[in-house]
N, C-alpha and C positions, 0 to 999 in steps of 0.2 A: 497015602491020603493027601491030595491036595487042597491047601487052607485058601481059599481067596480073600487076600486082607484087603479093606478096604483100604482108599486114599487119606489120605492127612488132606485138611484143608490147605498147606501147604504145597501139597504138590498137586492139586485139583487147578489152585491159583498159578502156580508156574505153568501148566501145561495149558495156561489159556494167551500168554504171552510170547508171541515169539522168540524175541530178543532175548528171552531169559532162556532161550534154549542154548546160546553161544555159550563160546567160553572166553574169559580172559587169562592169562597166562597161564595156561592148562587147567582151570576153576570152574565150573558153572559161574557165570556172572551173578552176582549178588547186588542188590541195585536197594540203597536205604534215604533218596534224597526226592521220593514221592513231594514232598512239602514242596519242594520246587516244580517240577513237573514228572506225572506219571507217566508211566510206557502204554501201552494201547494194546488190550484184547483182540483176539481174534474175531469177535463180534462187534468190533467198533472198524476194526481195518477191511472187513470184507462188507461193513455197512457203504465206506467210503466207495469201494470197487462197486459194489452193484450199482451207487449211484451212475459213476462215469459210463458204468457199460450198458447200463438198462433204461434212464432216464433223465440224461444231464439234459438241461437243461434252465433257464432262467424262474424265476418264481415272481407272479403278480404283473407278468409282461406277458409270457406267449401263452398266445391261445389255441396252440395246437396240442397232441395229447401227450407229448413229454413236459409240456409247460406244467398243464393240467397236474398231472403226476407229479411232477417237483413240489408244485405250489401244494397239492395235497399233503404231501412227506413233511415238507416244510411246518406247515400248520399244526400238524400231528402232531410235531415235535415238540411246539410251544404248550400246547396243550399239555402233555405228558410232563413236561418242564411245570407247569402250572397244580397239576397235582401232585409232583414230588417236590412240593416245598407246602402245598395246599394254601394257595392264591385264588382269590376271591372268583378272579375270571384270568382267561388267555390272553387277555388285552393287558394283563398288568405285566405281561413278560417281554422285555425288549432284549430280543441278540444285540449283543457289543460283540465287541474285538477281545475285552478281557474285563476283568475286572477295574485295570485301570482306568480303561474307558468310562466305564459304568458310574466311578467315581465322578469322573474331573464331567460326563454329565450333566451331575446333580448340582456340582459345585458351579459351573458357568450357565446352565440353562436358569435354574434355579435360585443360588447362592447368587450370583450377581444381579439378580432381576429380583432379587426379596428380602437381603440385607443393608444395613445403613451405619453412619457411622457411629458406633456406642453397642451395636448388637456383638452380643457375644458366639461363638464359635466352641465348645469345646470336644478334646480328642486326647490321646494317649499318650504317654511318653513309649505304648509298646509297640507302636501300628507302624503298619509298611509304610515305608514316603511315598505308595500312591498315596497313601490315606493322612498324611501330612501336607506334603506339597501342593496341592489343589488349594487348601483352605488357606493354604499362608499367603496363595496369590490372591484369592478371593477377601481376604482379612485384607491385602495392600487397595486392593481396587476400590473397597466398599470403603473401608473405613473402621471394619468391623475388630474385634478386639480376639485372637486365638489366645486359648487356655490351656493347659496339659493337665491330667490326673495323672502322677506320680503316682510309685509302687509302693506297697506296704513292705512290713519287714519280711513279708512270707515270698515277696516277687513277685505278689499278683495285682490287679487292680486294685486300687484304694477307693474302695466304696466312700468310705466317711468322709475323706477327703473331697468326692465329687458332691457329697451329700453339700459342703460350705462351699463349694464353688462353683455349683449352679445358682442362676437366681434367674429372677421378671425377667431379664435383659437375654438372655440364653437366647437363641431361637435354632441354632442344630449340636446336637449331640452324635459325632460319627465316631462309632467303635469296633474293633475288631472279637469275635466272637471268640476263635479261639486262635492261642500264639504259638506259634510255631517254635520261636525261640527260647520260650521261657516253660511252656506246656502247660500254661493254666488256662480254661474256659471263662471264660466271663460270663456273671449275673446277668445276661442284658435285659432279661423279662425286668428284673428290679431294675434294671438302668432306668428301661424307658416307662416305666411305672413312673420312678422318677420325674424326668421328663417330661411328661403328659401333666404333672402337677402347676410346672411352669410355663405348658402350653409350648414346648420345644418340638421339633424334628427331631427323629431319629434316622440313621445310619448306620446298617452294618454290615461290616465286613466278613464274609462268610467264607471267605476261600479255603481254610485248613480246617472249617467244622461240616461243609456242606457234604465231604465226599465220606466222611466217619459218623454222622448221626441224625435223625431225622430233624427236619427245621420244619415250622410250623408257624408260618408268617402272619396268619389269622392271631395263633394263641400268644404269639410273641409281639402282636401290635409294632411291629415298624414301619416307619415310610417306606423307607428303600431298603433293599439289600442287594448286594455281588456279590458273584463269584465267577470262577473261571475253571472252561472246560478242562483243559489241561494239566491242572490238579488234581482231575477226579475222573483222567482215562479215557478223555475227548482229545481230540485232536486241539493242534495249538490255530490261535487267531479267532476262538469263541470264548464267549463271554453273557454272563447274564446278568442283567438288573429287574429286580423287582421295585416297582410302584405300586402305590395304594393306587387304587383308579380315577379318584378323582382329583388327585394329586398330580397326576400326569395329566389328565385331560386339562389342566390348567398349565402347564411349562409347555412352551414354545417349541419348534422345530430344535433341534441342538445342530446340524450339519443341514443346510437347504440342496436341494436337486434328489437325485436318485430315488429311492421307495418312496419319502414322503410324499411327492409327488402325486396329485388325482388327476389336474390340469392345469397348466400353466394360460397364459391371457397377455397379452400384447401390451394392454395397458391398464389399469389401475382401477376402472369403471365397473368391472364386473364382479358379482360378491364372491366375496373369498372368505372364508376360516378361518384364518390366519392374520392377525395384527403383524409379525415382523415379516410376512410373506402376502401383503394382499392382492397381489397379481397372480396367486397359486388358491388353486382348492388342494388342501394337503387330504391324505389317507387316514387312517382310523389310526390312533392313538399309537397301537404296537411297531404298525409300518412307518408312524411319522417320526420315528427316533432314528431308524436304523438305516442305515449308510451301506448297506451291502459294497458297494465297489471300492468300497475305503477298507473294507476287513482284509487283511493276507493273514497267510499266501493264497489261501482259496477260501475268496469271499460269499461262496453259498453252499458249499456243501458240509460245511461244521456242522450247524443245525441239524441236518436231516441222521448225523450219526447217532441223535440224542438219546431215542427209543431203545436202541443197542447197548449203550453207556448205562442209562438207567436201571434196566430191567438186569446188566450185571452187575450191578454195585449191589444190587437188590435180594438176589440171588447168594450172591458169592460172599459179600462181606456182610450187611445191615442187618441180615436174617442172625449169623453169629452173635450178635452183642444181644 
């Protein structure tokens, strides 16, 4: 009598990875360093192939029927990207490069165009130096004053401690949701509950919680959030930021030329959209952040892998928990 055993979710997940098929010194490769970047399904690398072989093309430029198709894939993705965090609308998703990007952003679009000298700044002693470094430039330029929350005796955020060092003066609170280093999750619904009481921005950094548990950007009230593909089984050189919508319809171009782009004008006389660009009529809200030509090593087809990434995170691991 033959038994057919079912798979372990373990080897369900190995056998959607190529890489994990090698070996290293006579071993199946064992691979524990996800938190940095993950390896890529077989539905994420053959999403990349049908692009190049079926549809490459430019997205929001050609008007022939691979443009067409790209710019559709394109769209799709934002979309799908927008109900798997469940954002308000598709306009609040803007592709970055990474999460870095997504940061430094909020901090120079934003933080430099909204801060003053006396306004405070606060962030973590746990967060990555993207999520440091931005506001310490932003803290020199403005004037403004950077705060840390210290750890408790357990290693995780000190709530009470943020509780006496916020005040009137705060105007952004950037956190990371969960640490990679230490493996605790942070309160951030209380964060920005918080927060909202002193009339603060919030910030958070989603990278290590985005690809393990669902996010919910409506019930979680933040400004912004990122994260990055790469940590969650996308290809590297994507990246996402979420904005409230009318939060973004209010910050400037961040990089001028490429997507932003509607029309450009010779001289200054004709109406434009745009206060630091008014010889341009810029694009709608999503397209006026994103710099495609600036993204590597291949600045347009991250995005379109996104539907394939999702719907296996979805499947494979988020269903488990």
């Amino acid at each position: 009598m033959i038994v057919n055993q079912e798979k372990t979710l373990a080897e369900k997940v190995r056998a959607d990875f190529p890489i994990l098929q090698r070996k290293v010194n006579g071993k199946p490769l064992v691979y524990f360093d996800n938190a940095e970047s993950s390896h890529k399904p077989s539905v994420v690398l053959n999403a990349l192939r049908d692009y190049y072989e079926q549809y490459n093309s430019n997205v929001h430029q050609s008007t022939h029927v691979l443009g067409k198709e790209a710019t559709e894939a394109y769209e799709a993705a934002r979309e799908k990207l927008a109900k798997f965090i469940n954002a308000a609308s598709p306009q609040e998703i803007i592709y970055t490069r990474n999460a870095t990007e997504g940061i430094n952003l909020v901090a120079y679009d934003w933080g430099i165009n909204n801060l003053t000298t006396g306004d405070e700044i606060i962030i973590s002693v746990m967060e990555h130096h993207s999520n440091i470094v931005p506001w310490q430039v932003v803290a020199q330029k403005t004037g403004a004053v950077l705060k840390f929350v210290e750890l408790n005796e357990n290693e995780e955020f000190n709530l009470e401690q943020f509780k006496t060092l916020i005040s009137d003066r705060t105007k952004l609170v950037s956190i990371l949701h969960l640490s990679s280093t230490l493996g605790c999750i942070n309160p951030v619904e209380e964060i920005i509950a918080i927060a909202r009481q002193k009339g603060s921005k919030v910030l958070i950094d989603t990278c290590q919680s985005l690809p393990h548990m669902p996010i919910d950007v409506q019930k979680m009230d933040c400004d912004w959030l990122v994260g990055s593909g790469y940590k969650m089984c996308g290809p590297t050189g994507i990246g996402l930021l979420y904005g409230k919508l009318e939060l973004l319809r209010s910050m400037p171009p961040f990089l001028t030329g490429g997507d932003m782009v509607a029309e450009v004008f010779r001289d200054r006389r004709r109406r434009a959209l745009c206060a630091i660009a008014p010889h341009t009529r810029i694009c709608p809200i999503s397209l006026k952040q994103e710099h495609r030509q600036l993204e590597m090593p291949s600045p347009l087809v991250q995005p379109l892998t996104t539907s394939a990434k999702l719907a296996w995170i979805k499947s494979m691991l988020m269903k488990q928990n």
